[in-house]
PDB file of N, CA, C and O in Angstrom:
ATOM      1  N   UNK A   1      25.093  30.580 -94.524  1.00  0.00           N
ATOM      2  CA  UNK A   1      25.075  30.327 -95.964  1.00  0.00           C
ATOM      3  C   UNK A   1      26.057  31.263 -96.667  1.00  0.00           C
ATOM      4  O   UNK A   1      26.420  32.285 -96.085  1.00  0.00           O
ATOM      5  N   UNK A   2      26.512  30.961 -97.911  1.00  0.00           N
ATOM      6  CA  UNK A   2      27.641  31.586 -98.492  1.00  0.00           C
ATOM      7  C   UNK A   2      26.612  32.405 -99.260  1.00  0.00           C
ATOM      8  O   UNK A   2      25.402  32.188 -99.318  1.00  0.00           O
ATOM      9  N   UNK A   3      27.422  33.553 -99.940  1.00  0.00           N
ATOM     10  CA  UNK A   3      26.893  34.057-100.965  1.00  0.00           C
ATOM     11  C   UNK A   3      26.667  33.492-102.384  1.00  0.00           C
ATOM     12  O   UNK A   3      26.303  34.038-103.425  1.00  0.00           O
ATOM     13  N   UNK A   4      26.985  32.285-102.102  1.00  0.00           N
ATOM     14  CA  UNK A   4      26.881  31.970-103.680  1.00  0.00           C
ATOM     15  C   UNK A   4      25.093  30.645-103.394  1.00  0.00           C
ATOM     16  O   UNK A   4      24.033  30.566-104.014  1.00  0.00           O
ATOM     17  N   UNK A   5      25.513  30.079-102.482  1.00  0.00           N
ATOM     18  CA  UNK A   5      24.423  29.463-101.788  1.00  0.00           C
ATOM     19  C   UNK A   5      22.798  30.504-102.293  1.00  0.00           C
ATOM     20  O   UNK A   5      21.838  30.210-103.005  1.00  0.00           O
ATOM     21  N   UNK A   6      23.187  31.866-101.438  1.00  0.00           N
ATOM     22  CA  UNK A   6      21.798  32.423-101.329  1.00  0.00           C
ATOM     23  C   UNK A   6      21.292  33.239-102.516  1.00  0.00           C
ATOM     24  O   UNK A   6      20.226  33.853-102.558  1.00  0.00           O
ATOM     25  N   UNK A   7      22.550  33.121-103.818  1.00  0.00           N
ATOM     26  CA  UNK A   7      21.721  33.293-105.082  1.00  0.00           C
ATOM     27  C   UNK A   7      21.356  32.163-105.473  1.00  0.00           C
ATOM     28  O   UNK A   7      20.237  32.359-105.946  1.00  0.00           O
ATOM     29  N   UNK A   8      21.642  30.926-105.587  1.00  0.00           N
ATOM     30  CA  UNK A   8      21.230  29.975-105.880  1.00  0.00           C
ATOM     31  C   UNK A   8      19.694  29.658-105.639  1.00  0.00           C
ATOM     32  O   UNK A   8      18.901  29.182-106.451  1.00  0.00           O
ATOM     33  N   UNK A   9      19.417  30.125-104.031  1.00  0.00           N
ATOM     34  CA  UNK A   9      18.301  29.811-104.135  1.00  0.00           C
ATOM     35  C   UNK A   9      17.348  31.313-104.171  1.00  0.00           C
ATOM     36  O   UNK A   9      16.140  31.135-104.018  1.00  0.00           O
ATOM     37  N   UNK A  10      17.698  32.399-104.315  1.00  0.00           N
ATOM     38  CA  UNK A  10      16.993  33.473-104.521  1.00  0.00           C
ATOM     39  C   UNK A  10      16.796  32.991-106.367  1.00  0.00           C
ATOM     40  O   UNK A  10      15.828  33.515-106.917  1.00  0.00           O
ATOM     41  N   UNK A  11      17.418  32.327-106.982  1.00  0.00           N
ATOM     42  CA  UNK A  11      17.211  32.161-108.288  1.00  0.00           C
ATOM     43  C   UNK A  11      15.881  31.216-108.500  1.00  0.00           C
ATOM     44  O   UNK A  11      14.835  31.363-109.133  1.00  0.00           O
ATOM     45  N   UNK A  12      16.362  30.293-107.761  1.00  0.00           N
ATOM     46  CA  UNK A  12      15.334  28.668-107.980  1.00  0.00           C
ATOM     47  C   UNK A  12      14.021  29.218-107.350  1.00  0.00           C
ATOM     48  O   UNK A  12      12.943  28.733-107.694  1.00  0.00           O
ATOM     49  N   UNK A  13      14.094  30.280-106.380  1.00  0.00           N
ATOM     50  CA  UNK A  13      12.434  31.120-105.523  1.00  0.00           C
ATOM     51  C   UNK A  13      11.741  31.644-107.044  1.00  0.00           C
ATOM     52  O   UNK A  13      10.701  31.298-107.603  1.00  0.00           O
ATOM     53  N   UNK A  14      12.696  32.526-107.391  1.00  0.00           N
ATOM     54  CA  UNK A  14      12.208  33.696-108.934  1.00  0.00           C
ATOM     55  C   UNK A  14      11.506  32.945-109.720  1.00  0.00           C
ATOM     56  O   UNK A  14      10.382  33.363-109.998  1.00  0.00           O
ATOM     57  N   UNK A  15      11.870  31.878-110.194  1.00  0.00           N
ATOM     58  CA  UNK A  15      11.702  30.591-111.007  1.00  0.00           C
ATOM     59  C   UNK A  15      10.506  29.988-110.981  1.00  0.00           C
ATOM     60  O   UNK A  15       9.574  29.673-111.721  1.00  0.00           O
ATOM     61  N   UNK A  16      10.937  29.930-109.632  1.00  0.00           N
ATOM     62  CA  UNK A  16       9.349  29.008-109.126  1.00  0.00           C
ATOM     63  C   UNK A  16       8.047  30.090-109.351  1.00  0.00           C
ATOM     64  O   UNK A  16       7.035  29.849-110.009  1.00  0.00           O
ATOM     65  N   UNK A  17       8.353  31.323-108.635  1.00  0.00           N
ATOM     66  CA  UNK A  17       7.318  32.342-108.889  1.00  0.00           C
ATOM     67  C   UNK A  17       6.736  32.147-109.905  1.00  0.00           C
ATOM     68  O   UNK A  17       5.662  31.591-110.131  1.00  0.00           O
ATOM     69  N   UNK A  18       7.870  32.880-110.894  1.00  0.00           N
ATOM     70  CA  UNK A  18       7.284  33.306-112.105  1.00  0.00           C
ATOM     71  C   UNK A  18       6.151  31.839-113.164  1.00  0.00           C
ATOM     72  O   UNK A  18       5.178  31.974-113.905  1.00  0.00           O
ATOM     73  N   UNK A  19       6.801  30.794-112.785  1.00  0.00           N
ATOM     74  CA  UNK A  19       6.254  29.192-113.017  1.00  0.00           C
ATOM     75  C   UNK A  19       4.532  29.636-112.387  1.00  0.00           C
ATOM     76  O   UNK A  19       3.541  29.385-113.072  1.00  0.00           O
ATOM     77  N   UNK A  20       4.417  30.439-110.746  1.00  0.00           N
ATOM     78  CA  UNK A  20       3.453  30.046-110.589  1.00  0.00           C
ATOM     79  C   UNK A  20       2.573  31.578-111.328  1.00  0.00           C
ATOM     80  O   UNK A  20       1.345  31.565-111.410  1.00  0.00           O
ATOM     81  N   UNK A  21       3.144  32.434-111.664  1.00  0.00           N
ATOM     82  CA  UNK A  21       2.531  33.628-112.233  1.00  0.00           C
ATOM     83  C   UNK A  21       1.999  33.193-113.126  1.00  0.00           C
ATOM     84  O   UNK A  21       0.785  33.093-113.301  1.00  0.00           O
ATOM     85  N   UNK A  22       3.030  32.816-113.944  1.00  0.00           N
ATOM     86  CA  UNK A  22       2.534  31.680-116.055  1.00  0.00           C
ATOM     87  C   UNK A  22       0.906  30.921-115.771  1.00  0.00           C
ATOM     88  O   UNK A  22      -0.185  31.002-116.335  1.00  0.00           O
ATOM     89  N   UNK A  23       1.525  30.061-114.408  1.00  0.00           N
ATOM     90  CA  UNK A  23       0.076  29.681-114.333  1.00  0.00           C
ATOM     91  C   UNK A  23      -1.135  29.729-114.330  1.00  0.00           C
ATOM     92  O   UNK A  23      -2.067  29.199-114.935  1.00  0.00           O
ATOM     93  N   UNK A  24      -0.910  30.804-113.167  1.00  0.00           N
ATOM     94  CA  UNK A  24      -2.546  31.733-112.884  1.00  0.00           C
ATOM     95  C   UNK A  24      -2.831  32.448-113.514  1.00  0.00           C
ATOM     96  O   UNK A  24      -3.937  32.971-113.371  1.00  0.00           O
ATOM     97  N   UNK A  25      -1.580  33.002-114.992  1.00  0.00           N
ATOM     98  CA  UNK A  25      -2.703  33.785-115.519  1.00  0.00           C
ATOM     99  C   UNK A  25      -2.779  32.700-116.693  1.00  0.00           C
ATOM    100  O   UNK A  25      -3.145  33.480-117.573  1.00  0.00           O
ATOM    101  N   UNK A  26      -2.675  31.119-117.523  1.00  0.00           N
ATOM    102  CA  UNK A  26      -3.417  30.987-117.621  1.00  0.00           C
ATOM    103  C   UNK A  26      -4.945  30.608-117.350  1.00  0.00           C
ATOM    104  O   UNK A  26      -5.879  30.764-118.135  1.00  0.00           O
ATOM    105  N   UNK A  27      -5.000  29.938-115.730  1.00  0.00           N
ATOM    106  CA  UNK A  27      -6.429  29.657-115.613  1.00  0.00           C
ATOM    107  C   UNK A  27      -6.938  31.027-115.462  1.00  0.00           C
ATOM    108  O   UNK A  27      -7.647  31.384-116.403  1.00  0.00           O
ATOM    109  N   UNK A  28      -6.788  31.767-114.656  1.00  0.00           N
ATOM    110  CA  UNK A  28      -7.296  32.974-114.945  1.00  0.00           C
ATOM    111  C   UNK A  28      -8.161  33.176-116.313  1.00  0.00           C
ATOM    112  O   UNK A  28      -9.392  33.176-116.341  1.00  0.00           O
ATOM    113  N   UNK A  29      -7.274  33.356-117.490  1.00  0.00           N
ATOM    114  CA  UNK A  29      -7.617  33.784-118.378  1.00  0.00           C
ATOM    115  C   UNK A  29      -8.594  32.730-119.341  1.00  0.00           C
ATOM    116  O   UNK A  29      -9.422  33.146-120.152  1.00  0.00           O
ATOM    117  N   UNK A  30      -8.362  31.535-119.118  1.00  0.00           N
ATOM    118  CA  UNK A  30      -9.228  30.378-119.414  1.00  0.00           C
ATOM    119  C   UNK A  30     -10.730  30.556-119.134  1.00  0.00           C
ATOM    120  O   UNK A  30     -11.744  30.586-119.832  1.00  0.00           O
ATOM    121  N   UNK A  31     -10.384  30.687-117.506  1.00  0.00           N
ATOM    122  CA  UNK A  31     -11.926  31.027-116.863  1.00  0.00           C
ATOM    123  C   UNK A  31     -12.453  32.510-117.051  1.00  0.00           C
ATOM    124  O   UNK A  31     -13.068  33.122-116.178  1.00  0.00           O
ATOM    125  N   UNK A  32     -12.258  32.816-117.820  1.00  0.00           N
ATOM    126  CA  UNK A  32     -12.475  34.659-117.869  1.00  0.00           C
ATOM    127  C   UNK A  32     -12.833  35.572-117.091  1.00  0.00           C
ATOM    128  O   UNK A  32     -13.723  36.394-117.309  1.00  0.00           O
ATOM    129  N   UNK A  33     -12.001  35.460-115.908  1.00  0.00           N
ATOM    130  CA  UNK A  33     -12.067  36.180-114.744  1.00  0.00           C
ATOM    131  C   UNK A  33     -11.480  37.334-114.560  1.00  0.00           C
ATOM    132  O   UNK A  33     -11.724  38.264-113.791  1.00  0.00           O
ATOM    133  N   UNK A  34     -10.429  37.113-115.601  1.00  0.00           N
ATOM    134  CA  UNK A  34      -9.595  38.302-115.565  1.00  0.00           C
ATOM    135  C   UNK A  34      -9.824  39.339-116.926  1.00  0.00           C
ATOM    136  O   UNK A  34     -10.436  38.995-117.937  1.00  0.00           O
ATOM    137  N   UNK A  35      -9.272  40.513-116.739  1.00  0.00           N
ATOM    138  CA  UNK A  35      -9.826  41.512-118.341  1.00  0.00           C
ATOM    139  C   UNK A  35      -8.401  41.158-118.742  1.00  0.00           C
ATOM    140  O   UNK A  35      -7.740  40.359-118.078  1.00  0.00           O
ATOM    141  N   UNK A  36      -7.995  41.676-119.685  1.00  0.00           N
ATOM    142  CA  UNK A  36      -7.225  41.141-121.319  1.00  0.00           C
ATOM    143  C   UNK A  36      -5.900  42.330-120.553  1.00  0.00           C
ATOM    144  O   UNK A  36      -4.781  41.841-120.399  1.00  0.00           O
ATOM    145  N   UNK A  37      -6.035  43.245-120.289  1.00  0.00           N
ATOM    146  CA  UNK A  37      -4.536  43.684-119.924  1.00  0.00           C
ATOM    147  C   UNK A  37      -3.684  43.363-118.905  1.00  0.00           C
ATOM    148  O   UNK A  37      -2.459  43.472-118.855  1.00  0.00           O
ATOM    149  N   UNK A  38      -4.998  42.680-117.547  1.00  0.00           N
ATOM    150  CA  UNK A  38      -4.074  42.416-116.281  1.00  0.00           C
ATOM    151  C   UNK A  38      -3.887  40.631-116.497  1.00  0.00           C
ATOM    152  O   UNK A  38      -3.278  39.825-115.794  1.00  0.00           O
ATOM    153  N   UNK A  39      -4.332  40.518-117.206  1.00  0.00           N
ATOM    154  CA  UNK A  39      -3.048  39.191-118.393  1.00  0.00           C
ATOM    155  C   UNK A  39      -2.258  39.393-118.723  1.00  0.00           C
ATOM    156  O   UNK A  39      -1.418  38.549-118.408  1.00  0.00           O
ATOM    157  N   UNK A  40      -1.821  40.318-119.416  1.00  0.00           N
ATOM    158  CA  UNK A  40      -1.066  40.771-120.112  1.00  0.00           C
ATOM    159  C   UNK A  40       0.224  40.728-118.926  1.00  0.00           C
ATOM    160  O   UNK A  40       1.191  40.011-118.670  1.00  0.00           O
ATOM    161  N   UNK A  41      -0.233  41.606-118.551  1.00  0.00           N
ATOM    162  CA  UNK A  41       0.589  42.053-117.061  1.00  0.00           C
ATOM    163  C   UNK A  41       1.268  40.658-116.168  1.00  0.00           C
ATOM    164  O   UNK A  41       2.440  40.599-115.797  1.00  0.00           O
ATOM    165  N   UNK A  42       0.439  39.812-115.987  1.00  0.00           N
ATOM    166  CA  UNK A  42       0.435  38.537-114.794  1.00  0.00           C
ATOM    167  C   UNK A  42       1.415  37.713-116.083  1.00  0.00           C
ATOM    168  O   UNK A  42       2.401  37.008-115.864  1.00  0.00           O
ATOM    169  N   UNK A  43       1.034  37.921-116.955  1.00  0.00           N
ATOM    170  CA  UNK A  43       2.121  36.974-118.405  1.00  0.00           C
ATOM    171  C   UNK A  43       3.779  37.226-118.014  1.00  0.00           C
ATOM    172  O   UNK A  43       4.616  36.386-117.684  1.00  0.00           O
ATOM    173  N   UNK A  44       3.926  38.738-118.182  1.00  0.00           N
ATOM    174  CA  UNK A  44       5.099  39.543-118.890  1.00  0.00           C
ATOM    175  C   UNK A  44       5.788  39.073-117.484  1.00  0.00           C
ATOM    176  O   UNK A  44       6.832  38.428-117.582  1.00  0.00           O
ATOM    177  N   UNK A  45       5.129  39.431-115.826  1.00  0.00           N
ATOM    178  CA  UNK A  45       5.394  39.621-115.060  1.00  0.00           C
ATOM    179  C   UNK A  45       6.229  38.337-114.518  1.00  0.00           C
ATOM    180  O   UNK A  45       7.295  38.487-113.922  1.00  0.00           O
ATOM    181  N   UNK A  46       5.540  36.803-114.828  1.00  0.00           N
ATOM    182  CA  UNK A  46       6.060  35.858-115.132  1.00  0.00           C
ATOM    183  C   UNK A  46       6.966  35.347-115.847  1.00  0.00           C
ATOM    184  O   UNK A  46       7.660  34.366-115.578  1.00  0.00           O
ATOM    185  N   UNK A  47       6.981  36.010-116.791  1.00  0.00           N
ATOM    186  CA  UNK A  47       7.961  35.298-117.473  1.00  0.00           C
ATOM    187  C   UNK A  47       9.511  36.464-117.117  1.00  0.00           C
ATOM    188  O   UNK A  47      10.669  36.193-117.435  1.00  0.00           O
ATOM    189  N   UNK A  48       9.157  37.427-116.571  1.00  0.00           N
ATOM    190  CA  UNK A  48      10.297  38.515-116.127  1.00  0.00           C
ATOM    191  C   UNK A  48      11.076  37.501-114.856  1.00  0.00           C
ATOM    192  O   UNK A  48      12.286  37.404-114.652  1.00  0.00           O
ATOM    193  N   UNK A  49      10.355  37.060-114.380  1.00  0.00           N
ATOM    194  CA  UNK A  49      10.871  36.515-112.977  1.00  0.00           C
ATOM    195  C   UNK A  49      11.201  34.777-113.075  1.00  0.00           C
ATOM    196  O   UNK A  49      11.518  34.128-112.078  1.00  0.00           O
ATOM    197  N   UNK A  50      11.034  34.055-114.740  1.00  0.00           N
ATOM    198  CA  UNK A  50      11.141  33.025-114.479  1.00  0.00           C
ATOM    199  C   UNK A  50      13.393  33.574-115.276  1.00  0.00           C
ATOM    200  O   UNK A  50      14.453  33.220-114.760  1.00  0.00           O
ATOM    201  N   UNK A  51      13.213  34.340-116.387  1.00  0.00           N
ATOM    202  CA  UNK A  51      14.221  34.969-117.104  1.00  0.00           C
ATOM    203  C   UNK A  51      15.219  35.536-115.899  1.00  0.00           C
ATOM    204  O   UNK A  51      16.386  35.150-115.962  1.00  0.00           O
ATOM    205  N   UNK A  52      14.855  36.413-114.818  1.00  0.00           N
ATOM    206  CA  UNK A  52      15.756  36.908-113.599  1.00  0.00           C
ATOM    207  C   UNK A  52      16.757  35.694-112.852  1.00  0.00           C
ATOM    208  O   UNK A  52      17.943  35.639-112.528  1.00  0.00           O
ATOM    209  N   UNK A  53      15.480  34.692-112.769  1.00  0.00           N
ATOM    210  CA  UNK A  53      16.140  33.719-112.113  1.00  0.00           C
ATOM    211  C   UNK A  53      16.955  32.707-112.505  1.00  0.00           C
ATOM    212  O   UNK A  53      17.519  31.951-111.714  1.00  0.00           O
ATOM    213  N   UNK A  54      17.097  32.626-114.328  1.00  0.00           N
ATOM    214  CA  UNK A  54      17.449  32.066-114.918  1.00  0.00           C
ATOM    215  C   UNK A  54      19.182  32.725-115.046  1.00  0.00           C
ATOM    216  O   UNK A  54      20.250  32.118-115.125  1.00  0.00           O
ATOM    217  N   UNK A  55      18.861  34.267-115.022  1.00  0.00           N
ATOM    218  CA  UNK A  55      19.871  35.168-114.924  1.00  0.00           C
ATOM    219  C   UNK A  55      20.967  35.001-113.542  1.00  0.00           C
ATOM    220  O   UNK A  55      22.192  35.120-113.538  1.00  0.00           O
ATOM    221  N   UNK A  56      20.130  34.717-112.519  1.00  0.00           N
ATOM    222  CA  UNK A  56      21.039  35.112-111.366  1.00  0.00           C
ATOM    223  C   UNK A  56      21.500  33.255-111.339  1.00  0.00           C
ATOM    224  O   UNK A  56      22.276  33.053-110.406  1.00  0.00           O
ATOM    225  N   UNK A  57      21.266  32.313-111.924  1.00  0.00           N
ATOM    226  CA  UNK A  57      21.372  30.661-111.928  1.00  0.00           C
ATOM    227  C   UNK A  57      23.125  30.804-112.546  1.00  0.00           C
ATOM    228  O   UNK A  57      24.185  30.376-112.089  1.00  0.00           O
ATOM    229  N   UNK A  58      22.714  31.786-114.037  1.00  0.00           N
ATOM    230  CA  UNK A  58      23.714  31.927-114.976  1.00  0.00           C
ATOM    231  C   UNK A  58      25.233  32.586-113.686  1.00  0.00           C
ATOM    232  O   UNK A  58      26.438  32.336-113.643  1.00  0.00           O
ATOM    233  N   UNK A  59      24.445  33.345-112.961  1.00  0.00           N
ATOM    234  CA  UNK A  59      25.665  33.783-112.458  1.00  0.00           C
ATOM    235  C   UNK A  59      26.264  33.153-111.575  1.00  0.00           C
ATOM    236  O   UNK A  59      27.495  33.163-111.558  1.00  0.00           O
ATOM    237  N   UNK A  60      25.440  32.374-110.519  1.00  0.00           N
ATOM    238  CA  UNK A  60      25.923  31.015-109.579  1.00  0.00           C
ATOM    239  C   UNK A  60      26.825  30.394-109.902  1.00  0.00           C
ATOM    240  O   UNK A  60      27.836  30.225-109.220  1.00  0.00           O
ATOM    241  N   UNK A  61      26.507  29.707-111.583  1.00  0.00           N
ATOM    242  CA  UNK A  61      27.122  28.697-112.035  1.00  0.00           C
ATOM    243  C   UNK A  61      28.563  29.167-112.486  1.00  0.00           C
ATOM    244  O   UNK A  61      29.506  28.394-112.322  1.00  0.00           O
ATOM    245  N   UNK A  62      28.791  30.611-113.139  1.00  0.00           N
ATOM    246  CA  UNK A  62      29.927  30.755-113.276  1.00  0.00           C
ATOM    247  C   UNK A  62      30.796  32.017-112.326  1.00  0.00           C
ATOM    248  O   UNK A  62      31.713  32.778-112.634  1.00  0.00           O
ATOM    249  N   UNK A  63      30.014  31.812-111.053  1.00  0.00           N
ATOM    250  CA  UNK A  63      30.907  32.474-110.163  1.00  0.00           C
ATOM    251  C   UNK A  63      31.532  32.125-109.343  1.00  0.00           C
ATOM    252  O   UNK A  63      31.473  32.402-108.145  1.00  0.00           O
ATOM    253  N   UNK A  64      32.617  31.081-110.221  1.00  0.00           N
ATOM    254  CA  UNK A  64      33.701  30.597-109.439  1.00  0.00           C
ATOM    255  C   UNK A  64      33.822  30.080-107.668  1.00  0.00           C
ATOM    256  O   UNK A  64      32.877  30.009-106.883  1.00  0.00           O
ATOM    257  N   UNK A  65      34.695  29.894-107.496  1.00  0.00           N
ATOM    258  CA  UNK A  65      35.077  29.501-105.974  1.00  0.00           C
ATOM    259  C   UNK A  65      34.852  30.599-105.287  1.00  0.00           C
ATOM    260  O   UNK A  65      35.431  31.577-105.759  1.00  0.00           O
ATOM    261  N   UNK A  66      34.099  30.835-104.157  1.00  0.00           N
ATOM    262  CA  UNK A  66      34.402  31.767-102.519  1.00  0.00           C
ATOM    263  C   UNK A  66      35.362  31.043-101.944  1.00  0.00           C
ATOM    264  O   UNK A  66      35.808  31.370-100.845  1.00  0.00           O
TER     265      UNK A  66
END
């Protein structure tokens, strides 16, 4: 795989994560299983990793030819 290949998909992995972080903490927090800060946390943490991957996508797309 090229280097431009394995940000591509280290981006679309981050993405997906953070998609499934967003998730669980809302059922989590729906079902009140969780206390109010490690929401907080499972939120920020998600949306850090859906933004990273959105970041390293940004750089795929304009990093030219290998």
């Amino acid at each position: 795989m090229k280097n431009k290949e394995i940000v591509k998909f280290i981006a679309e992995t981050l993405r997906n994560i953070g998609v499934g972080f967003v998730i669980a903490n809302v059922v989590l927090f729906l079902s009140t299983q969780i206390k109010t800060i490690n929401s907080i946390f499972l939120f920020l943490l998600g949306t850090y990793n859906i933004l990273f991957g959105i970041y390293l996508f940004v750089l795929y797309v304009k990093g030219g030819n290998e």
